[in-house]
C-alpha positions in Angstrom: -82.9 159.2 -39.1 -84.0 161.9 -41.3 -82.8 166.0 -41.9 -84.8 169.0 -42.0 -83.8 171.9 -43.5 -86.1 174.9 -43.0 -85.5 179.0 -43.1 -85.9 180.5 -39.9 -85.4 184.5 -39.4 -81.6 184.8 -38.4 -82.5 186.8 -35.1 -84.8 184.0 -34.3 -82.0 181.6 -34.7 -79.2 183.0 -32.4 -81.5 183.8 -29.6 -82.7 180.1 -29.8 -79.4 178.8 -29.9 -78.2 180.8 -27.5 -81.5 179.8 -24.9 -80.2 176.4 -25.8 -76.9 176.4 -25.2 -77.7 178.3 -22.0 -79.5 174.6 -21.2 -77.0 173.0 -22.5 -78.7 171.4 -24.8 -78.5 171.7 -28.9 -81.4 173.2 -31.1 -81.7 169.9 -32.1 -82.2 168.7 -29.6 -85.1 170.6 -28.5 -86.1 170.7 -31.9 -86.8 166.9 -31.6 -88.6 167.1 -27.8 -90.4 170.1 -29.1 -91.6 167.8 -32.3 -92.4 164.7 -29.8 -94.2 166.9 -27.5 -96.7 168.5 -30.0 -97.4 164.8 -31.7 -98.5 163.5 -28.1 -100.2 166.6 -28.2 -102.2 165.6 -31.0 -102.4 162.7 -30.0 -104.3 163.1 -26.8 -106.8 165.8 -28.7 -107.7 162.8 -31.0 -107.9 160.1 -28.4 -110.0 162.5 -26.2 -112.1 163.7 -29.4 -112.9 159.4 -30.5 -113.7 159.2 -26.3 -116.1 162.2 -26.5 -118.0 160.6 -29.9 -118.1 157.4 -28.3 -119.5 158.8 -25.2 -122.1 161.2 -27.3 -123.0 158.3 -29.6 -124.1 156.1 -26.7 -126.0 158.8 -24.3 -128.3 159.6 -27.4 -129.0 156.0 -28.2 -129.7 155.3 -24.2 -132.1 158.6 -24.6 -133.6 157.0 -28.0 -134.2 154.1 -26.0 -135.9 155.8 -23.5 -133.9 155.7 -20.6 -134.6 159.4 -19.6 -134.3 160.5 -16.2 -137.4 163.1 -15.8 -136.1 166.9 -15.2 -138.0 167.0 -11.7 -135.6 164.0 -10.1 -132.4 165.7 -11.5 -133.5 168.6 -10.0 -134.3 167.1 -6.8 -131.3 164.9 -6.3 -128.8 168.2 -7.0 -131.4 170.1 -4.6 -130.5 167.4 -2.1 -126.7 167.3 -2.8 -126.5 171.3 -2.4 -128.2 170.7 0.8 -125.2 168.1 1.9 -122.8 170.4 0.9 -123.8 173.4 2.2 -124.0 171.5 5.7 -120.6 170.1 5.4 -119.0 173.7 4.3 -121.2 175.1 7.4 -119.5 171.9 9.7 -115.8 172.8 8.4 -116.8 176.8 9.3 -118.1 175.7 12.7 -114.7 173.1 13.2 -112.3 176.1 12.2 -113.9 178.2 14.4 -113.4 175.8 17.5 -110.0 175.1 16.4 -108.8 179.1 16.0 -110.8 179.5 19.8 -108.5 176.5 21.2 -104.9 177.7 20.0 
């Protein structure tokens, strides 16, 4: 195990160790969860970051390949899927209706 020593405004200090102890927990303590916490945090950003390349890097060689899906059957499949969804929300409306009308 290793030490840090750092300078830390005294105000700073007291209220933290007070908000510590009131957790019953030392500054260290923290200190060391608060250090874990922001590696994972990193962590994730940089695992997410190689996924999102990955991803990137093989969507434009499928579209240098040519396996493009033509702008007028995107739009018509999401046309279609609007459609379905607007006639479920109007289904739920129409079931919650019946249902307020029963109690």
């Amino acid at each position: 195990m290793s030490t840090m020593t750092f300078r830390v405004e005294d105000d700073l200090k007291h209220e933290f160790s007070r908000l510590a102890k009131a957790d019953d927990r030392s500054g260290a303590q923290l200190l060391r969860d608060f250090m874990r916490a922001y590696i994972r945090q990193k962590q994730q950003a940089a695992d997410y970051d190689a996924w999102l390349t990955t991803k990137v890097e093989r969507s434009r060689a499928s579209a240098d390949a040519g396996n493009l899906v033509p702008a007028a059957d995107v739009e018509a499949r999401f046309a279609a899927r609007r459609a379905a969804t607007r006639t479920n929300l109007i289904r739920e409306e129409d079931e919650d209706f019946l249902d307020r009308r029963s109690d």
